[in-house]
C-alpha positions as CSV (number, residue, x, y, z in Angstrom):
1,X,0.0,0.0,0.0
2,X,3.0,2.6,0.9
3,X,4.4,1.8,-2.6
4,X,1.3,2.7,-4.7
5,X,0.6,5.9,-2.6
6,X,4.5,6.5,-3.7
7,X,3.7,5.7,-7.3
8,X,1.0,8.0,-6.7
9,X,2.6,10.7,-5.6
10,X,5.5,10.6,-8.4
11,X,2.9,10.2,-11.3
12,X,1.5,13.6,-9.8
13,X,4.9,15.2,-10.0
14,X,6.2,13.4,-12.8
15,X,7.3,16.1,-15.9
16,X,4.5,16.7,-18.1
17,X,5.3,16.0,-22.0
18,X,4.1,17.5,-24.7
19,X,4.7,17.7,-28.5
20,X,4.0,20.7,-31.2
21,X,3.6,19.8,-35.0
22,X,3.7,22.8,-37.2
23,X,4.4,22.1,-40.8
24,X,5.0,25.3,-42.2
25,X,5.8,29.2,-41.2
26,X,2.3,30.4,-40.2
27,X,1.8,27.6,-37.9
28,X,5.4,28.1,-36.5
29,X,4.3,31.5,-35.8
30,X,1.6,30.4,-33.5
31,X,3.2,27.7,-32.3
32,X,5.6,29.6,-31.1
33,X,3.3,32.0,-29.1
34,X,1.5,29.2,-27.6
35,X,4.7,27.6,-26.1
36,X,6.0,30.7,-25.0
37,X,2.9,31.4,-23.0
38,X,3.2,27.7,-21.6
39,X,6.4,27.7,-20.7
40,X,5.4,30.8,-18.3
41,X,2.9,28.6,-17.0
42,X,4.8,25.5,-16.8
43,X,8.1,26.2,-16.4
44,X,9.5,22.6,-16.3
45,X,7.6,21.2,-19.4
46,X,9.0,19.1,-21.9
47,X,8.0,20.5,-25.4
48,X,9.1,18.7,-28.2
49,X,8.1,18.5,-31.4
50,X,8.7,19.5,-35.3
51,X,8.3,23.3,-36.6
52,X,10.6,26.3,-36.9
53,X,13.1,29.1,-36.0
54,X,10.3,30.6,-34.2
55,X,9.0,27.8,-32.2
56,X,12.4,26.8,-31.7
57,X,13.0,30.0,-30.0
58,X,10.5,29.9,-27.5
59,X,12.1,26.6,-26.0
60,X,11.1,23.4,-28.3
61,X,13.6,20.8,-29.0
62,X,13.2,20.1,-32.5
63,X,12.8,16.9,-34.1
64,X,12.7,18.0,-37.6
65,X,12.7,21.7,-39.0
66,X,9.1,22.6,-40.7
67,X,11.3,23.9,-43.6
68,X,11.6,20.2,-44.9
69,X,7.7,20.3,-45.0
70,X,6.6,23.7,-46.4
71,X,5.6,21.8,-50.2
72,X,2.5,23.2,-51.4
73,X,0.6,21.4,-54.7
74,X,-0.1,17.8,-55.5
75,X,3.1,17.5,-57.8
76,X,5.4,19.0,-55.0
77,X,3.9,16.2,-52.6
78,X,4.8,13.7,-54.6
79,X,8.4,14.3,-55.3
80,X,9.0,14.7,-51.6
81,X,7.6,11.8,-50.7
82,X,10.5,10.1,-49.2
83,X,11.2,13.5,-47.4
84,X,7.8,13.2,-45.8
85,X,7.9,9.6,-45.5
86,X,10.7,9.5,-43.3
87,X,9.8,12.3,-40.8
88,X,6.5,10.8,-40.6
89,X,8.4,7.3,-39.7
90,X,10.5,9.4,-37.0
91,X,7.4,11.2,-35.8
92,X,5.7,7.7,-34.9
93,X,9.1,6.1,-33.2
94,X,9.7,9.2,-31.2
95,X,5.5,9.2,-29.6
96,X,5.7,5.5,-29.1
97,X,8.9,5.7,-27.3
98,X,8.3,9.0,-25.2
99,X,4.5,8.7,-24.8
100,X,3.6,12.9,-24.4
101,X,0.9,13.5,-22.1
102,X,-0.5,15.4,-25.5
103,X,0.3,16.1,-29.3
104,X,-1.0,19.5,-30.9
105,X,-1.3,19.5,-34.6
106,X,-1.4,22.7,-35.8
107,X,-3.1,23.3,-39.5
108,X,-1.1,21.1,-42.1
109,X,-3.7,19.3,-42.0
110,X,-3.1,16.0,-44.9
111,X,-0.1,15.1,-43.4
112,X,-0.8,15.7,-39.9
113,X,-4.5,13.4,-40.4
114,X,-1.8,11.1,-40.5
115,X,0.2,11.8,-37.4
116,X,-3.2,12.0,-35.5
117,X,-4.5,8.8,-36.3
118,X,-1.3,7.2,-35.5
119,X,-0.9,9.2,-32.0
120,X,-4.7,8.5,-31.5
121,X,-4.2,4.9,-31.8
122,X,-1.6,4.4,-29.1
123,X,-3.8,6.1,-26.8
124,X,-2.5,10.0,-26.7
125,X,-4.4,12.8,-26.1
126,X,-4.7,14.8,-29.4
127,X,-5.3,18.1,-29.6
128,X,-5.7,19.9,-33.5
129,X,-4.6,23.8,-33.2
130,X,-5.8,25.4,-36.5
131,X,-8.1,23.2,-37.8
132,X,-8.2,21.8,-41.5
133,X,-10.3,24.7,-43.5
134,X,-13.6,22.5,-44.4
135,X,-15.6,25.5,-44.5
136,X,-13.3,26.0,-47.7
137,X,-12.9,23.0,-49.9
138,X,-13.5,18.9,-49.2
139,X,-16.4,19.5,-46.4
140,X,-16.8,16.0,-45.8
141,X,-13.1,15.8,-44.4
142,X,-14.6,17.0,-40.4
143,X,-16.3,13.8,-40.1
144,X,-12.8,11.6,-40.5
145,X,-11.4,14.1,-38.5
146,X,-13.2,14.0,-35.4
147,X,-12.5,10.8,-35.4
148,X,-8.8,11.0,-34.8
149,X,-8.7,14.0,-32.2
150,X,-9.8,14.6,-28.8
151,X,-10.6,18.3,-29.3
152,X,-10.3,21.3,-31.7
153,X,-9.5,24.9,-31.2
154,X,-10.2,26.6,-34.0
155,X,-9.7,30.3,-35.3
156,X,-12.5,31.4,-36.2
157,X,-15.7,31.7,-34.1
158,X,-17.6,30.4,-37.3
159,X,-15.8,27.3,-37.1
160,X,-17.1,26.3,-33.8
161,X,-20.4,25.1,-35.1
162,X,-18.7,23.2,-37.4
163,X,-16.6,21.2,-35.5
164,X,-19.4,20.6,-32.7
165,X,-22.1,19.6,-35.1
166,X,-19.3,16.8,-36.2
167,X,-19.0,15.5,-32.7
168,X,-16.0,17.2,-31.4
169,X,-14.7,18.8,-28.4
170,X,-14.5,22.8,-29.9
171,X,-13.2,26.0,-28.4
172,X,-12.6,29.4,-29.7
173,X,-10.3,31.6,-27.8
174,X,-10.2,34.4,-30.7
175,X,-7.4,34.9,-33.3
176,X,-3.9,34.9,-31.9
177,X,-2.9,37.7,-34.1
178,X,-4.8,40.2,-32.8
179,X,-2.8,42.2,-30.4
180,X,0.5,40.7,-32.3
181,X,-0.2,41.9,-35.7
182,X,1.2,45.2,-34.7
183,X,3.7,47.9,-36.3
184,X,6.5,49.3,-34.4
185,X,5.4,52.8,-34.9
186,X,3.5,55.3,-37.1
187,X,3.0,55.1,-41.2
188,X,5.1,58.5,-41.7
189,X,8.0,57.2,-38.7
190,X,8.1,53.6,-40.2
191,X,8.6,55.4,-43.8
192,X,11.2,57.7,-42.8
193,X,13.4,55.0,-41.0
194,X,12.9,52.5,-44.2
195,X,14.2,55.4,-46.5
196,X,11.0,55.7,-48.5
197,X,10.5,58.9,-50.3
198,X,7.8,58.0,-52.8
199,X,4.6,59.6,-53.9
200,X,2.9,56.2,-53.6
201,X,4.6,52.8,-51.6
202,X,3.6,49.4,-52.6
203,X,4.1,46.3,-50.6
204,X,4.8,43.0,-52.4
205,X,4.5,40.0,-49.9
206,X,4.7,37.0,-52.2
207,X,4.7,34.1,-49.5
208,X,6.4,32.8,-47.5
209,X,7.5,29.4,-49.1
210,X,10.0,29.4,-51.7
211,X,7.6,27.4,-54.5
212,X,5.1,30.2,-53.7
213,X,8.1,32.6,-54.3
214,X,8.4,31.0,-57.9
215,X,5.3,31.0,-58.9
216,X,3.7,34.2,-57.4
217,X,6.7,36.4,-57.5
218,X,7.8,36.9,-61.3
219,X,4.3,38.2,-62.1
220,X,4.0,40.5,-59.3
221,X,6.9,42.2,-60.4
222,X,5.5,42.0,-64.2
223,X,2.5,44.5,-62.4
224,X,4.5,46.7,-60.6
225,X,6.1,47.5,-64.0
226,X,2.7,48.4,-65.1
227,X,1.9,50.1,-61.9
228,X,5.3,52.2,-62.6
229,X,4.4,53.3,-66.3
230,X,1.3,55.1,-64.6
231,X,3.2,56.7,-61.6
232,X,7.0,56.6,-62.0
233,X,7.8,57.7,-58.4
234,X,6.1,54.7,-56.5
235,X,8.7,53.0,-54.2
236,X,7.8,49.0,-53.5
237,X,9.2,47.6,-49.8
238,X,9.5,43.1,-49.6
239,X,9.2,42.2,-46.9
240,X,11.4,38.7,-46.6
241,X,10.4,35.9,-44.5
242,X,12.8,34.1,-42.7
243,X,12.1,31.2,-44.8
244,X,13.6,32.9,-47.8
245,X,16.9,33.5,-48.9
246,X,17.4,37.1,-50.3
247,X,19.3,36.0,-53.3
248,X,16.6,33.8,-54.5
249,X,14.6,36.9,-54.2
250,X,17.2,39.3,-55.7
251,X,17.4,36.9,-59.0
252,X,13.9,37.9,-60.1
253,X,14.4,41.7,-59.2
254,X,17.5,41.8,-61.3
255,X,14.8,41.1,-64.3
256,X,13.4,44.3,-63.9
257,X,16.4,47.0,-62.8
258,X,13.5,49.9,-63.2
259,X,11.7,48.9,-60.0
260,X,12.7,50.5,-57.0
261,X,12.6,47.8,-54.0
262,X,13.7,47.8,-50.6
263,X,13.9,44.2,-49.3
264,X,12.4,44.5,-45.7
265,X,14.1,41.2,-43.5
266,X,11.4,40.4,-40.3
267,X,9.3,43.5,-40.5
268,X,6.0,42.6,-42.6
269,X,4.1,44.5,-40.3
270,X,6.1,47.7,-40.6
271,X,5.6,47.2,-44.6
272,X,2.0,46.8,-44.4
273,X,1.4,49.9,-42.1
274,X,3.8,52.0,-44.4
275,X,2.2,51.0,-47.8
276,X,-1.0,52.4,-49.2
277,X,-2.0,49.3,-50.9
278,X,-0.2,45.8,-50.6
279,X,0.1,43.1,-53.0
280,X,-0.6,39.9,-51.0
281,X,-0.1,36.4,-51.4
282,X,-3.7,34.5,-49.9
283,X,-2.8,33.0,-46.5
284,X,-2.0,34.4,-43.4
285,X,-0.4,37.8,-44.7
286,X,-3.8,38.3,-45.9
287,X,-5.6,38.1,-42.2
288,X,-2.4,40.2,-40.9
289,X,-2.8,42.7,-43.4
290,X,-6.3,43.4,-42.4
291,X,-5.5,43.4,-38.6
292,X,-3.4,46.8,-39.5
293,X,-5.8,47.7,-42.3
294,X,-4.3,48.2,-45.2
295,X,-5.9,47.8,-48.6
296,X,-4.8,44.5,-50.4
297,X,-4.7,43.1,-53.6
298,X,-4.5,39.1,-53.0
299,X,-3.2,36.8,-55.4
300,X,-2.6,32.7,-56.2
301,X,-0.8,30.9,-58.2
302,X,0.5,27.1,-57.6
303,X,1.5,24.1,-60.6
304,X,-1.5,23.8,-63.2
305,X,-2.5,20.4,-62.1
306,X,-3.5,21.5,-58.7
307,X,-4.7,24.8,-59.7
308,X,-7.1,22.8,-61.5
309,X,-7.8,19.8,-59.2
310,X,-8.5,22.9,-56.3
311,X,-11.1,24.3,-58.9
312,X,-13.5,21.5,-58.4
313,X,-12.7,21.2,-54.9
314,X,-13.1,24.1,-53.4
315,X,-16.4,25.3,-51.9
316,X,-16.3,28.7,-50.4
317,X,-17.2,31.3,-53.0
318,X,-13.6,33.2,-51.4
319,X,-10.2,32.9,-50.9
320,X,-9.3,35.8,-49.0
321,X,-9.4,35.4,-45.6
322,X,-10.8,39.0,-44.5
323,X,-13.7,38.2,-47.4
324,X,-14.3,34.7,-46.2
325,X,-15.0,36.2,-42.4
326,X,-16.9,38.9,-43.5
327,X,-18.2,36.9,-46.1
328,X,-18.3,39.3,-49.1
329,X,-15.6,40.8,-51.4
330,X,-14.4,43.3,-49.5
331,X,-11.0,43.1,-51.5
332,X,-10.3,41.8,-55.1
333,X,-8.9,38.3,-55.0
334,X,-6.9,37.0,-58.3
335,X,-6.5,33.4,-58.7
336,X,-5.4,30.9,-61.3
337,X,-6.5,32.1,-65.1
338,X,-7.6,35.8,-63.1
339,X,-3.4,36.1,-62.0
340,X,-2.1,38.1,-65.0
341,X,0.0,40.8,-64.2
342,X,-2.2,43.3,-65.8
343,X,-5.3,42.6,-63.6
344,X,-2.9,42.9,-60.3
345,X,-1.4,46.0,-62.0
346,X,-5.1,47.2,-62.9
347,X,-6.4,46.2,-59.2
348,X,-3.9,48.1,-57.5
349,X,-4.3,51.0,-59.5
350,X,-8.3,51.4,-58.9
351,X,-7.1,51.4,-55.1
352,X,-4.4,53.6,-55.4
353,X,-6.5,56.1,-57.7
354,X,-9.8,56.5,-55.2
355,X,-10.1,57.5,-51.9
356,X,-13.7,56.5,-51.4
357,X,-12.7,53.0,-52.3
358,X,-9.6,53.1,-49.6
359,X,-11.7,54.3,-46.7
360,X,-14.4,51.4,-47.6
361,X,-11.8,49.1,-47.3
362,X,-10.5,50.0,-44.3
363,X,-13.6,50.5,-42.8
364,X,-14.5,46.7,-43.9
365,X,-11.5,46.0,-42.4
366,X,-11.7,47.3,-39.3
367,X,-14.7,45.1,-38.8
368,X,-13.2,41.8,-39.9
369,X,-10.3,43.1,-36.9
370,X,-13.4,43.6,-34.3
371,X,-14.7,40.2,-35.2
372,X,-11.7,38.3,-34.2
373,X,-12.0,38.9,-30.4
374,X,-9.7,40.4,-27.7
375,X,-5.5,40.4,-28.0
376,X,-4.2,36.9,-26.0
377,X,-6.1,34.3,-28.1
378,X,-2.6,32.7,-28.5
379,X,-1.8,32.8,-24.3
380,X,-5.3,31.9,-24.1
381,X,-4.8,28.6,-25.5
382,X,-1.8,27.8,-23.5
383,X,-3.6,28.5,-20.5
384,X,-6.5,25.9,-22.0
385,X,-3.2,23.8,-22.9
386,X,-2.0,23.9,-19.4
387,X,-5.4,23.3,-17.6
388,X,-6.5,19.9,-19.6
389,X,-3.5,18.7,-19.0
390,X,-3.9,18.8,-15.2
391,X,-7.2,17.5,-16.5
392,X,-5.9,14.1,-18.0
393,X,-3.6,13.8,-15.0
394,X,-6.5,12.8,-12.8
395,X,-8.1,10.3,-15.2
């Protein structure tokens, strides 16, 4: 009897364990807030897990880097599938031989079906941060989904239904990025200490994967050619993602020596608050953008085959995330046979040109903003982290 109340007793201080799974830079991002947060909480956590500089940062020992994941089309799938293969191999032998108290998935959501069925299976708690977009395209995916989790947070508060309807465990905390999607300081400050002297400023954010680079870039720059025919002193500011390497970027701006581009490393947010209308490549930029409230053009391109495959697919009437939440066009979205460098060019212009059309898109924007909740979302979750896993302790 004295020996179980021991085991007892060290079970309740044993270390908790848990691992992160973020397959690409925007989930690394709010990875990485969650297990700062957590760490605060639980200073002697184990988190370990597979994602990037970022999550990395805030104190997870890294199993794999998310920059061996970040593939995006069918085509690109397929010719790293040994890649992916083999960390999904490691991923498996590292949960069946350490056993985490919990595994959060966040987004990615093919490959980490995969890793939850698996993790599921051996009995671990799992816990899907980001859910897949079914709201979007394949519907029918939440029902296989809720089968291999134990609970969903999800982003948006439209989501919960969803998931709950599906039989799921669902909370919404608000976005994480309100609250973080923040310049350092004023429009005219943030333009003086980049240099920029233009009559208009443009912001190109072409993604932060290098595929989306090769696809998206060339063409953007193809439009701000255009967009400089019409007004010759407009300055453009990149802002580079970590992910990127500068001189991949610099070998398409050498194609066109007439554009005058500052490459921005880390500060998207300073480049959106300093630009009067960004260029902006769908995904997250496209949420952040509309936290600070800039006007946006947002663009998509990926391989042909899955540019078509996604055409039959997907079932939301937008792309953009701030038109998706509000659920009308409140800024132009060009995608696959729409992505010509003269409608970007064209798009940008009609923004550039009207003040009526700038303050209705801010004003939209503003409301998409109000609609996400209260700053903490991200520290929010930890704390929801932190508290079912004192939960599980006691089953």
């Amino acid at each position: 009897m004295v020996k179980s109340l021991e085991n007892t007793s060290q079970d309740k201080n044993k270390i908790k364990k848990i691992f992160f799974l973020a397959g690409e830079h925007s989930g690394d991002l709010q990875g990485s807030i969650v297990i700062r947060h957590l760490k605060k909480i639980m200073p002697d956590i184990e988190i370990t897990g597979v994602g990037g500089k970022l999550m990395k940062e805030a104190g997870m020992t890294c199993i794999h880097s998310s920059d061996e994941m970040a593939v995006i089309g069918i085509i690109e799938v397929i010719k790293n599938f040994k890649c992916l293969k083999h960390i999904k191999s490691d991923i498996q032998n590292w949960l069946s031989a350490n056993r985490p108290d919990m595994v959060v998935l966040i987004d990615y959501p093919d490959f980490n079906k995969l890793i939850a069925t698996y993790a599921k299976s051996i009995g671990l708690h799992v816990l899907y941060y980001i859910t897949p977009q079914v709201w979007a395209w394949r519907s029918g995916r939440v029902k296989d989904f809720v089968q291999v989790i134990d609970e969903a947070v999800v982003f948006f508060p439209f989501e919960v239904d969803i998931w709950s309807k599906a039989g799921t465990t669902v909370n919404w905390f608000g976005h994480p990025l309100v609250g973080k999607a923040v310049p350092s300081a004023s429009k005219e400050e943030i333009r003086e200490k980049f240099g920029v002297t233009g009559e208009q400023v443009i912001g190109i954010l072409p993604g932060s994967r290098t595929q989306e680079i090769d696809y998206i870039l060339p063409e953007i720059l193809t439009a701000a050619d255009i967009i400089l025919k019409k007004y010759p002193k407009t300055e453009f500011l990149l802002p580079l993602a970590s992910t990127i390497e500068e001189s991949h970027v610099r070998s398409y701006l050498n194609l066109h020596p007439n554009l005058k581009v500052k490459i921005i490393r880390d500060k998207a947010y300073d480049v959106m608050e300093a630009s009067d209308v960004c260029i902006v490549t769908s995904g997250t930029a496209t949420l952040e953008t509309a936290i600070i409230g800039t006007p946006m053009v947002v663009v998509y391109r990926t391989n042909w085959i899955t540019s078509i495959l996604t055409k039959y697919f997907i079932e939301s009437e937008y792309i953009a995330l701030p038109n998706v939440i509000a659920n009308k066009r409140i800024v132009p979205e060009l995608i696959r046979e729409n992505f010509k460098a003269n409608n970007i060019a064209y798009a940008a212009i009609e923004i550039l040109e009207d003040k009526k059309v700038q303050a209705r898109i801010r004003e939209e924007l503003k409301k998409v903003k109000e609609s996400l909740g209260e700053p903490g979302a991200g520290e929010r979750v930890a704390e929801h982290i932190a508290n079912r896993l004192k939960e599980l302790e006691k089953k």
